[in-house]
N, C-alpha and C positions, 0 to 999 in steps of 0.2 A: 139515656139509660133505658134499656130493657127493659119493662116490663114479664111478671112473671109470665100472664098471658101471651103476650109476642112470643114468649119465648116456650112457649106450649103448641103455638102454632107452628113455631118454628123445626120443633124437635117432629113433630107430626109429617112435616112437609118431606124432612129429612130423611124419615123412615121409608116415606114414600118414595122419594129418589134417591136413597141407597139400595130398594128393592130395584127399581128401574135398572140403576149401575149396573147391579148383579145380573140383571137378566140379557139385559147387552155384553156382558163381557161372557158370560155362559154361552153367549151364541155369537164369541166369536168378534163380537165388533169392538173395536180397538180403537177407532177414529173418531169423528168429529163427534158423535149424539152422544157417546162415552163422555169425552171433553167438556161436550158443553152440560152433560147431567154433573159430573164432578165439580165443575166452574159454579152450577148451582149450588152443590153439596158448601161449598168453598164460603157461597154468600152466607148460608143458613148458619154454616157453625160460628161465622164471624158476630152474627146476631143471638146467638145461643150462649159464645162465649164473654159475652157483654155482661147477660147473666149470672152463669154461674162462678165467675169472679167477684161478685158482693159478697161480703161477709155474712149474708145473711140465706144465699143458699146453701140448700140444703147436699149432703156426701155423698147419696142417690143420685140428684141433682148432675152432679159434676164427675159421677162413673160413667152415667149414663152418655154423657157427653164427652170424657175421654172415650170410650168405646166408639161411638160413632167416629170421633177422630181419624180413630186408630183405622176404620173400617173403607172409609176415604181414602188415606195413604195410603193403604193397602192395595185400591183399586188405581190408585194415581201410579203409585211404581206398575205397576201391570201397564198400564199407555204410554208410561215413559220407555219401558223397555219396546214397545213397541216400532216397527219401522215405521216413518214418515207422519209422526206424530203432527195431529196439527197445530198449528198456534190460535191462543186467545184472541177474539178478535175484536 
């Protein structure tokens, strides 16, 4: 189980590489440091969403965290339409 903390570090971590995301795909790069910041993004919400599935988070809590979701897949279909995507490795 998640703790709230972990999952304060975790929402932080995220913010920080979904900024990263944005700034690679802004300039254009589509390949692997995409990939592998998204692959990141991928671990963090997996540890975020641990948390805000207790009944005892908070509605904040768990917009905050669809939103990043959303913010993810959003950058994921961007590299999947891309040519020669690469594979997780």
């Amino acid at each position: 189980m998640t703790s709230p903390a972990d999952a304060a570090r975790a929402s932080e971590a995220l913010v920080d590489a979904l900024r990263e995301a944005h700034e690679l795909a802004r300039a254009g790069e589509v390949g692997k440091p995409l990939a592998d910041v998204l692959w990141f993004c991928d671990d963090l919400l997996d540890i975020m969403a641990d948390h805000v599935e207790r009944p005892d988070a908070g509605e904040g809590e768990r917009g905050a965290f669809m939103e990043m979701r959303e913010r993810v897949a959003k950058l994921r279909a961007q590299l999947e339409g891309s040519p020669g995507e690469p594979g997780r490795a």
